[in-house]
N, C-alpha and C positions, 0 to 999 in steps of 0.2 A: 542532487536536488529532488528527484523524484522521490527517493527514499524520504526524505523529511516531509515533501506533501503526502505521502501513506501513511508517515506516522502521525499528520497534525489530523487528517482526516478519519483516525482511526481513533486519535481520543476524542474528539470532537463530535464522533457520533456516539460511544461509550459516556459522553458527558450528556449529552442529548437523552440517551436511552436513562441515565442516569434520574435526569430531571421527568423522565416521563412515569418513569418506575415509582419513585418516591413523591414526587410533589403535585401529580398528576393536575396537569393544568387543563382547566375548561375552557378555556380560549378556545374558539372555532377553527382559528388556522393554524395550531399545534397539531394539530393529528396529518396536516399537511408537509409543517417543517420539521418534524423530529426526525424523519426520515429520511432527509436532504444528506448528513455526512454518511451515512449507511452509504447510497448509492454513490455521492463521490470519492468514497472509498475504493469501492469497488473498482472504479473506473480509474482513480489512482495506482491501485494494484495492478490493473491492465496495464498502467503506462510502466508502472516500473518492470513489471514483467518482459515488455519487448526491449523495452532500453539498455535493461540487466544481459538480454538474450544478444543484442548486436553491437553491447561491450564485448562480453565475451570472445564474440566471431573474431571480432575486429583484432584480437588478441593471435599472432603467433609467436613462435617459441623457436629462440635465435635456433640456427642450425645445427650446432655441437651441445647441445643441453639436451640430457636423457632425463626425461619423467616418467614420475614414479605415478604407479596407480593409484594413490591417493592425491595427485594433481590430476591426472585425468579427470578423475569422477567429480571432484572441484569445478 
């Protein structure tokens, strides 16, 4: 789930940036809001970062199964 809010918040500010680039709006509070999915990007990629990290942890590896160092570094 988090992954999907990183990815809605990362075209969402790519579409923002988009609309700023090209149609450059003079509305007063545009130079406010274009930059709202940039930062909850950011903050979505925090969250998936720790969530991703204490999947991970949370993961071990039944007792008789030998891993290969291409699982490890995974």
């Amino acid at each position: 789930m988090s992954g999907r809010l990183l990815c809605r918040c990362l075209a969402a500010a790519m579409a923002s940036a988009a609309v700023d680039a090209f149609l450059d709006p003079q509305v007063r509070w545009w130079g406010t809001v274009w930059p709202l999915p940039w930062w909850l990007t950011c903050a979505a990629a925090l969250a998936w970062t720790v969530l991703r990290a204490r999947e991970k942890a949370g993961r071990r590896p039944s007792q008789g199964s030998a891993r290969s160092d291409w699982e490890q570094a995974a």
